[in-house]
N, C-alpha and C positions, 0 to 999 in steps of 0.2 A: 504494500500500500504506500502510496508516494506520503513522503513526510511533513508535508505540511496538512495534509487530511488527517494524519495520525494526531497532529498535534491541535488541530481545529477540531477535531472528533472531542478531545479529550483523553485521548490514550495514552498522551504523555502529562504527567501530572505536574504543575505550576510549583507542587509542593517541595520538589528534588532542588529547585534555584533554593530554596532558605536553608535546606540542609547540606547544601553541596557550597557554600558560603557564593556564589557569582553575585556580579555586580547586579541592580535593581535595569529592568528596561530604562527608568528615564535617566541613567547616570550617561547612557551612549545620547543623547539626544542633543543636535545644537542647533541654536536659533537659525545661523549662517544656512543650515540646509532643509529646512523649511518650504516650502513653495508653495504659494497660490498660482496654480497652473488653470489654464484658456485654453485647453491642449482640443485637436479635431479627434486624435486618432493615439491607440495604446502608443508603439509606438512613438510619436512624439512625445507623449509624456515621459517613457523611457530614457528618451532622448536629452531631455530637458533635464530631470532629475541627475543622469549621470553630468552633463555639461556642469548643474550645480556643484556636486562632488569633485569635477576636477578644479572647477575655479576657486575651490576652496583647498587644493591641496590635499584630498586624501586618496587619491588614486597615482599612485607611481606608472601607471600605463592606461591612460585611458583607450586606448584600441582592446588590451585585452578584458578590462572589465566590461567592455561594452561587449565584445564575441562573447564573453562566455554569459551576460544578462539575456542575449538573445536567443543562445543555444539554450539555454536552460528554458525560456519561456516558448522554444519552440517542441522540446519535448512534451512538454505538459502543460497548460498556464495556469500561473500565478494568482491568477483570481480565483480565490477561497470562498468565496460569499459574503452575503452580506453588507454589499457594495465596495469590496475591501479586495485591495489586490498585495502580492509580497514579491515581486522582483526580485534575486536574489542572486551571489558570485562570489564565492573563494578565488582569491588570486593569489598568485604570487608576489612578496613584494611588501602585503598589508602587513603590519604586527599587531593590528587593532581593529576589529568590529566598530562602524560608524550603519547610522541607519539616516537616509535622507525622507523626509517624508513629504506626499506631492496631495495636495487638495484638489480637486478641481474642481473649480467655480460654474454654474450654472448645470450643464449638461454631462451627462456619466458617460463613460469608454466603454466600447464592446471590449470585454478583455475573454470570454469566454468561460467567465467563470463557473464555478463548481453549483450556485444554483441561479446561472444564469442571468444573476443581477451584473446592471451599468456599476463600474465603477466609479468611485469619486473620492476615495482614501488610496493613499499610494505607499507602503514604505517601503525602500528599498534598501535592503540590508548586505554589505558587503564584508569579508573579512578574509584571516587568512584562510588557507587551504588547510593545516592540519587542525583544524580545535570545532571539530564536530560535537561535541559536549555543549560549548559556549555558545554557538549555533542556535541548540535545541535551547538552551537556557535562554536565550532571546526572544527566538519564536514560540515558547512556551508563554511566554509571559506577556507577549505582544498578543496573542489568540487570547487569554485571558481576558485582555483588556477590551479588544475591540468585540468581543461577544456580550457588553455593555452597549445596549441601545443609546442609555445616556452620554457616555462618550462617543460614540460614533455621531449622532446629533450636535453636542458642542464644538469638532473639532469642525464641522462643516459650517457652523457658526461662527465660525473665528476669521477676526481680520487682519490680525498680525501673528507674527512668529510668539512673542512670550505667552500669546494666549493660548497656544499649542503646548506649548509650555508648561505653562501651568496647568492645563486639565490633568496630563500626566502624574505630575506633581501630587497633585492633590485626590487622584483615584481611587487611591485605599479608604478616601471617606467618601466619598463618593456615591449613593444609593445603588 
């Protein structure tokens, strides 16, 4: 079963990040990659989000984090449900998991998701090749969150980066 259904399913449990000590999802989060995206098409949005990542310095080869976002979304896609899509790409190069995340405004992306809803949450999760652990400890925790109606409503609410921000932040009290 491909591994982001395993972990959207619930088959891997949120509970293993507090006992295995990893960092919290919002500790990866920075305002700089953020985006309120106007995007036509997946795709572009892809496109847009990674440009953000390298203008910001966390891709050491933007050629190859872009092959391997596309090979990966061309296996399977990335759209999990829920209006929510996870782009994803170990490279070589990274020594840190960074997560860009793409809003987009007005109209959702066919991304071909798992229950066929438009997208309109985007995050796109990069790091290195070996720490498949930290991985699962990411996207465990990130399917937690976004299986919150209420935060998937505020983030598409939001008009700046800290407000992103903060929902994250403040999730665990969160209803």
């Amino acid at each position: 079963m491909e591994l982001v259904a395993l972990v959207t399913q619930g088959h891997i449990s949120a509970d293993i990040n507090h006992h295995m000590g990893f960092m919290q999802f919002q500790d990866y989060l920075d305002r700089r990659l953020i985006s309120f995206l106007h995007s036509q098409h997946r795709d572009e949005a892809i496109e847009a989000l990674i440009s953000r990542l390298d203008e910001v310095g966390k891709l050491p080869c933007r050629k190859a984090f872009q092959q391997a976002v596309f090979q990966r979304e061309g296996l399977v896609s990335t759209g999990i449900g829920l209006g929510v899509a996870v782009p994803h790409a170990k490279i070589e190069g990274v020594s840190d998991f960074f997560i860009a995340i793409g809003l987009q405004q007005k109209q959702g992306l066919e991304w071909n998701s798992l229950d066929d809803t438009l997208v309109r949450i985007i995050f796109m999760i990069g790091g290195p090749l070996y720490a498949q652990s930290q991985y699962l400890q990411i996207l465990s925790q990130l399917t937690s969150l976004i299986r919150r109606l209420n935060i998937r409503k505020a983030l598409l609410e939001t008009k700046v980066q800290s407000e992103v921000i903060a929902i994250f932040q403040e999730a665990p009290a969160m209803p």
